[in-house]
N, C-alpha and C positions, 0 to 999 in steps of 0.2 A: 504494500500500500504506500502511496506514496504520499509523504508527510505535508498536514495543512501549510499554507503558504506562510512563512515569517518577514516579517520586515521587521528589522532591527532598530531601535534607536535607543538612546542615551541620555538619560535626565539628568540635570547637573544644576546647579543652583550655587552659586559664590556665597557664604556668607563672611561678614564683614565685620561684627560683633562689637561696632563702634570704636574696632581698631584700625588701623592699616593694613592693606591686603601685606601677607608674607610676615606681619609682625610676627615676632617670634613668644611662645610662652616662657620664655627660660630657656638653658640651653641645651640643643639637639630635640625643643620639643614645637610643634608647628601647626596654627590651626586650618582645619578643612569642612570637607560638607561629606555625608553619604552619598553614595553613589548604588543604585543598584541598574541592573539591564534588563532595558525593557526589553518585549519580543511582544510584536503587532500581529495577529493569527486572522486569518478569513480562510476562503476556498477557492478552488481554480473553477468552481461549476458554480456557485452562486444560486438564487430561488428564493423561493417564498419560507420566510422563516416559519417552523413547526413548532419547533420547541427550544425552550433556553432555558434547562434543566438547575442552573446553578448562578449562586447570585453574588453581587461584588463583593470582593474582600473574601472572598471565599480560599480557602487551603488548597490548592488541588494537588493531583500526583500524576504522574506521565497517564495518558492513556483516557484522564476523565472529558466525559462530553459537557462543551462549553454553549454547542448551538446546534440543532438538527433539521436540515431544510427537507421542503416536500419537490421531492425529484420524479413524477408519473413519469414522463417522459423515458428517464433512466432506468424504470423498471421496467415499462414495456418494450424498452429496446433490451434489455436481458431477456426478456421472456421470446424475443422474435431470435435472439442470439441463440439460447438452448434450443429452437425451434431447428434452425440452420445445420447447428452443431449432428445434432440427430441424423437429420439426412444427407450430410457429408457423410459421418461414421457408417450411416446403410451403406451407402453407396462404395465405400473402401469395403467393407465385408463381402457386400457383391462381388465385388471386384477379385477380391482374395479368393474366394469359393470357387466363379467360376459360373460354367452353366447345371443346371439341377437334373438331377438323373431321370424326370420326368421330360425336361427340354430335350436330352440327348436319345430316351427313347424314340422321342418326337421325329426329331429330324434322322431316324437312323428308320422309322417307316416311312419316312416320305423318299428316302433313297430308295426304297426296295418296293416303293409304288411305282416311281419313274423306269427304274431298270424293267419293270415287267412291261410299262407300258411301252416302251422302248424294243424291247424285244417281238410284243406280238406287232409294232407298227414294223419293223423287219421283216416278221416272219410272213406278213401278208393275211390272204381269208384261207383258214382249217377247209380241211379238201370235205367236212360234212358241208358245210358253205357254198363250196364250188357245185358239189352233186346236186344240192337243195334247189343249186340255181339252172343245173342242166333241167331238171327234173322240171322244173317253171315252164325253161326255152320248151321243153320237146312238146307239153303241154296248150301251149301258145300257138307253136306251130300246126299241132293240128286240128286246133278251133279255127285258124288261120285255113287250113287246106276244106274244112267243112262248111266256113263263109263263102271261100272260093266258089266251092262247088254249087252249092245254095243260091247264089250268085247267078253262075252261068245258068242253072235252072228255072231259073224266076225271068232271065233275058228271054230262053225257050218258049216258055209260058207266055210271056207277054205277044210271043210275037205269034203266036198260036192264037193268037187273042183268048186266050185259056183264064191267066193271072193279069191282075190289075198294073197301073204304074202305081201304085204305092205300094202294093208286096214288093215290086222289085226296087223302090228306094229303100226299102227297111232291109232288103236285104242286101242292098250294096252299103249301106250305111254299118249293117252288122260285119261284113267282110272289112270294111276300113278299120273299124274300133279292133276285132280281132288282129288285122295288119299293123297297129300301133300296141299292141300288149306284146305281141311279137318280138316287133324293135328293141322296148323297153328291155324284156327280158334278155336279149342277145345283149345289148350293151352293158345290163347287170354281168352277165358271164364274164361277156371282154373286161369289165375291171378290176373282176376279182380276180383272174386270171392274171393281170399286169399287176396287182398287188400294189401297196401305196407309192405315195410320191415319194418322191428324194426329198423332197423341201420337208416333208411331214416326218418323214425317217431321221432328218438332220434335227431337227427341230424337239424331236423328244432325247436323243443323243445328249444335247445341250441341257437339258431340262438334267436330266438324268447327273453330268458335272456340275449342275449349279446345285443340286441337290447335297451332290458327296460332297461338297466346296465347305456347304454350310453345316454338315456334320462337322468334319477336321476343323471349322472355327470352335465348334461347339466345344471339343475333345482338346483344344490344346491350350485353352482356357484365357484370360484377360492378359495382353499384353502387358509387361515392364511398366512400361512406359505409361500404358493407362492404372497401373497399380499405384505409380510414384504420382501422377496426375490426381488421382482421388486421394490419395494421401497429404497432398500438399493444402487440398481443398479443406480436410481435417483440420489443420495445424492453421490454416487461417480463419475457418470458422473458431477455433478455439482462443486463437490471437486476437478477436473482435473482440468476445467475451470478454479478454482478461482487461482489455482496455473498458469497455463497459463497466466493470469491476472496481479498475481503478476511479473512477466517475464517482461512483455510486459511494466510494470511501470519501471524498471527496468533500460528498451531502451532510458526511457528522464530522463538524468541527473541535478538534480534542485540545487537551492541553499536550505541548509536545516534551515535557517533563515538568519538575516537580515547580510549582510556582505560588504567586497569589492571584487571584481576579483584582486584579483594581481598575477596569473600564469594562464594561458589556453594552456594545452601541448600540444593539438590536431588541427589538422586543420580538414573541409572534406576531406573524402577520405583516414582518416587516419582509418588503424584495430585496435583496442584495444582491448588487451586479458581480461576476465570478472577480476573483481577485480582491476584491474592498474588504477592509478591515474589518472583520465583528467585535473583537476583544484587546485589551490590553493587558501584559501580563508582568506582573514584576518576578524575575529568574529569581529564587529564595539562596541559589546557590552562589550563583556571580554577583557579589556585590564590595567596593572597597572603599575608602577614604580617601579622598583628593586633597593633598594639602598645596600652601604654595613658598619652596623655599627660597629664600634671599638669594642671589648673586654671590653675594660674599661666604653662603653657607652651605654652596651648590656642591661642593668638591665633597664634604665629608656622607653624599647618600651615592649610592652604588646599588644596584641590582640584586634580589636576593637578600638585601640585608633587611635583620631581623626588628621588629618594630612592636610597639603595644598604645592601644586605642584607646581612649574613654571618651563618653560621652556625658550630657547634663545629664541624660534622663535616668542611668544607675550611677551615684556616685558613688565610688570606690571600690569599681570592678573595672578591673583593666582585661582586654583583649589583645590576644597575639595577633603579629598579624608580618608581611614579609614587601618589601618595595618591588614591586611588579614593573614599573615604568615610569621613566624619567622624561620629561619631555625637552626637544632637542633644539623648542624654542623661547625665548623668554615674554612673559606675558609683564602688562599693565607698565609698561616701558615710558619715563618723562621725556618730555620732550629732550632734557640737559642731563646726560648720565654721564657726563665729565668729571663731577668733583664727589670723593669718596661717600659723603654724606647722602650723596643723590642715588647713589649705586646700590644702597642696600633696598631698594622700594625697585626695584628689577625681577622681576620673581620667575622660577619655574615648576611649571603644576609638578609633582608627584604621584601617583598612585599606589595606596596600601592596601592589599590585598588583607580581608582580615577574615576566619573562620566567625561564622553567626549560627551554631546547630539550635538555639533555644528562638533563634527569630528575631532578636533583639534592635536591630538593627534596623530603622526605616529612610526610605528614601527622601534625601535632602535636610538631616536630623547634622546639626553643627555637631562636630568632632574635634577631639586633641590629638595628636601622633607623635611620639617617643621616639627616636631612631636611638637605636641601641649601637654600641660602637663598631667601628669599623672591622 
């Protein structure tokens, strides 16, 4: 998860105590102010504040929530995320598995449909076929030779003046109709006899390879390539997620260790744009003493060296404490720092780092500091 936004800053406050800035208490002792580190907390997602669980001046410890925004949006784009994720991960097991032993039946009877079909468009019309169709011709022929005759008979008759002209159109009409059942059936012979086309024989041939094509896809299962393809699809539906995720951490504003609440800008209900500060937080751990020493008294502090603190508000408890930082330039400078008199009002800030485990210590609270010797 990635940590609420901090902006840092630094509260500092001179005090003056109706002295000289840099006067001294006595010697090697030096007045200053508290100093503690602030830490400015919001969110990179920003929203409708929900809840702000905890109230100013409060204790906190890493981890506790300081503010909780209403993020629908971030949860239904989680819910379309796991949706995603789902049917990548099908889709790779697919992929892994292969085709199903129902698919491969499949296509191993549609090979062995085409091959049959294939073979009887080769082999032509079964010689029961061929006889069925003489048996038709021989048939035909001599309803054909019975027209004929019926025919020439009826011409007989007419001319005898025996038979009408209409017997004899009926039965030139029955010899024609016999003369086309005839044809019919000779040409059924002639093509079963020629057996099928090439184009038709070619044509199931091809039927037949496209068939066995699509078994051996079937049998040699999901390419590499679409294995690593569905996989990748995996790991970026899953990479959505984890950025949704981090979002979604985003929406509960924490303390990001141990502190005090000393500002909460938000109430519910309130919108905060991603990025804008909700809280102010005093570090309970980083906190020191700014003193500021003379010019003339700047030589005897050094880095490390060891020091002790008191303040007004316990007198007669002294604090350890150790010089963190010397600054490297001189503050509250006169105009005229030619003649010795004018030189000790030159000052440079210090910093005393001091241990505070009971709390004691508040920001901007006037201080003494002790430098212990060199």
């Amino acid at each position: 998860m990635r940590p609420p936004l901090l902006l840092l800053a630094v509260s500092s406050a001179v005090l003056l105590s109706g002295c000289d800035v840099g006067q001294t208490a006595g010697s090697g002792r030096y007045h200053g102010v508290v100093e503690i580190q602030e830490v400015h907390v919001g969110s990179k997602v920003g929203g409708r504040v929900a809840e702000t669980p905890v109230a100013e001046g409060t204790v906190l410890k890493a981890g506790d929530v300081l503010v909780r925004f209403e993020v629908p949006e971030l949860e239904a784009a989680r819910a379309e995320g796991e949706v995603r994720l789902k049917i990548a991960e099908a889709d790779l097991a697919r992929a892994r598995n292969g085709a199903r032993p129902e698919e491969i039946a499949a296509a191993r009877a549609a090979v062995e449909s085409a091959r049959s079909r294939a073979a009887m468009m080769r082999a032509g019309a079964r010689p029961e076929e061929i006889a069925a169709a003489r048996a038709d011709l021989d048939a035909a022929a001599a309803e054909l030779k019975v027209a004929e005759e019926d025919l020439v008979r009826n011409e007989r008759l007419l001319a005898e003046r025996v038979s009408t002209r209409a017997e004899l159109d009926a039965a030139r009409a029955a010899r024609d109709r016999a003369k086309g059942r005839h044809a019919a059936e000779r040409a059924r012979v002639d093509l079963l006899l020629a057996g099928n086309r090439k184009e038709d024989v070619d044509g199931a041939e091809a039927e037949v390879r496209r068939r066995e094509a699509e078994e051996a896809l079937l049998l040699a299962g999901t390419r590499a390539e679409e294995v690593a393809a569905a996989a990748a699809r995996v790991e970026g539906a899953r990479a959505a997620l984890r950025t949704v995720d981090v979002d979604l951490a985003e929406a509960v504003v924490r303390a990001p260790e141990p502190a005090v609440l000393e500002v909460l800008s938000v109430r519910k209900g309130d919108v905060v744009a991603p990025g804008a500060p909700v809280a102010r937080l005093h570090r309970t751990g980083d906190l020191w003493v700014k003193v500021f020493v003379p010019e003339t008294e700047i030589g005897k502090v050094r880095l490390g060296q060891a020091a002790e603190a008191t303040v007004d508000s316990f007198p007669g408890r002294t604090f350890t404490g150790t010089v963190s930082w010397i600054a490297v330039q001189a503050e509250f400078t006169p105009r005229n720092v030619q003649s010795a008199d004018e030189r000790r009002h030159q000052v440079f800030a210090v910093k005393v780092v001091v241990a505070d485990p009971e709390g004691v210590f508040k920001s901007g609270m006037a201080a003494e500091v002790a430098l212990g010797a060199r």
